[in-house]
N, C-alpha and C positions, 0 to 999 in steps of 0.2 A: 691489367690495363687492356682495354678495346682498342678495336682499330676504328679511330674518327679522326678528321683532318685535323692536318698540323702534329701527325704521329710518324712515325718515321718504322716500317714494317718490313721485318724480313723474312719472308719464307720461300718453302719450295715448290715445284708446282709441276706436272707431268702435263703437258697440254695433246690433248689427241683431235683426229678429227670425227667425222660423225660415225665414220664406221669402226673409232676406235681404233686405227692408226696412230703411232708416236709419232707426235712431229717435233717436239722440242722435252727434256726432261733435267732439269738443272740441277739433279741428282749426282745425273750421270755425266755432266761437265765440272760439277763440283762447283758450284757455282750458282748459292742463293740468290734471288731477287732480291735487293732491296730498293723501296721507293715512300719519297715524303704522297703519303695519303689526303689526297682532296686537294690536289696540283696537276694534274689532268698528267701524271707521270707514264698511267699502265691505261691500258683500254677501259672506255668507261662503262660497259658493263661490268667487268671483272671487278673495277674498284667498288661501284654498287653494292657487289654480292658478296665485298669482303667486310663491309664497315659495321661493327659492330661484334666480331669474331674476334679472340684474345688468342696469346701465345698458348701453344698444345693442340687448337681448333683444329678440325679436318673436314675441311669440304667436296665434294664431286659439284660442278658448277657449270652448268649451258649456256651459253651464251648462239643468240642468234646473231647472223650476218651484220643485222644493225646495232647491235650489242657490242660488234666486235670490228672485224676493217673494212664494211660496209658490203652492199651490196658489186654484184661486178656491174661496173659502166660499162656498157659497149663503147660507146665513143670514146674510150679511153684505150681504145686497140685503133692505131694508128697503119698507115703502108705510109710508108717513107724512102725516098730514093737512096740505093747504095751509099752515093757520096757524102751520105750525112756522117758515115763513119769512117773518116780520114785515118788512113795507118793500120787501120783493123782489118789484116789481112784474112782470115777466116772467123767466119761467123756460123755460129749453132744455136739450136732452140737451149733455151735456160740461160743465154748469157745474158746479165744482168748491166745495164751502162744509168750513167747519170745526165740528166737530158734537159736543158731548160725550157718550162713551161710558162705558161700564161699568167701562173702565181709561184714564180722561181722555180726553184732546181726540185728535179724530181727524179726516182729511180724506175725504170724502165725493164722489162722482159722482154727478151727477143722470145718470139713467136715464130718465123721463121724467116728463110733469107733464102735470096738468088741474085745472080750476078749484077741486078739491076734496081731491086728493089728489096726491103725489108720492112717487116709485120711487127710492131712492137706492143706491147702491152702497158700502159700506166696503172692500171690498178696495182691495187697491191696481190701478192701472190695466194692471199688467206681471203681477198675481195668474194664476198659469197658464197662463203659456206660456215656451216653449224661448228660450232668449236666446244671442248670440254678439257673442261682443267680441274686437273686434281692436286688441291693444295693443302699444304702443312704448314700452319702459321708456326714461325718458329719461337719470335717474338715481337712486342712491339713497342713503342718507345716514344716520351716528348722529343719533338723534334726541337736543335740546338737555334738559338739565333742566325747562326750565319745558315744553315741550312733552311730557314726560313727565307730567309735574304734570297737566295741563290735558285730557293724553288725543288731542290733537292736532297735527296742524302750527301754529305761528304766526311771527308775520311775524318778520325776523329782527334788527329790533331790541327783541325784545319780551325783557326777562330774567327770571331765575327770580323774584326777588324782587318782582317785579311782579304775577305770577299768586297763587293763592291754591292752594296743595296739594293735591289731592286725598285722596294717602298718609296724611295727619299723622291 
């Protein structure tokens, strides 16, 4: 069976960045991807460059910035006053906070901090750069009704009648 929407795919996938840095390897968490294909589950490049690849397949796969979690926005590096962060007694580069924006809640990178003011980042932390994922399709599968329903994989004693429809 291929991988085309409305199939339900599980594989593994060692994601590097351009210079071939590991940044995620789901090997080594133990811990397969799986996602309903042509449901905007995984990046859309990556689903692109998966459809049509069957259980055994092995691919090395590029994906550019727009491929992948877009370009970096400047405007999405904010300075913001201390007080935005109530309670949050120290502050360092990398801490991550959840922030509401102009199209709801969003996650956020401290950038940096001083007694008065903080540098935060909206982009996402992958926002513009080259990505490569090496993937092993393990296998792949019709997707069940309620997983249609739900727009996802779920566990496999989960039945339709139990989800709540999306379609209706």
């Amino acid at each position: 069976m291929t991988i085309s929407p409305q199939h339900v795919v599980r594989l593994h996938y060692v994601l590097c960045d351009s210079a071939g840095h590991v940044l995620d390897d789901s090997r080594r968490r133990e811990a397969p991807l799986e996602y309903l294909h042509g449901h905007a589950n995984i990046l859309p490049g990556l689903e692109a460059a998966l459809e049509g690849l069957a259980g055994g397949d092995a691919r090395e796969i590029n994906l550019t910035p727009e491929q992948a979690y877009g370009t970096h926005e400047p405007d999405l590096v904010q300075t913001v006053a201390r007080t935005a962060f109530p309670g949050v007694e120290e502050l360092s580069p990398g801490m991550r906070f959840q922030a509401q924006g102009p199209d709801g809640p969003r996650t956020v990178t401290l950038i940096e901090a001083d007694d008065t003011q903080v540098t935060v980042d909206a982009n996402h932390p992958l926002a513009g750069q080259d990505l490569v994922f090496r993937v092993e399709i393990l296998d792949v599968r019709s997707a069940r009704r309620a997983e249609l329903a739900k727009g996802h994989p779920l566990a496999a004693d989960v039945t339709a009648s139990e989800v709540e429809d999306r379609k209706q």
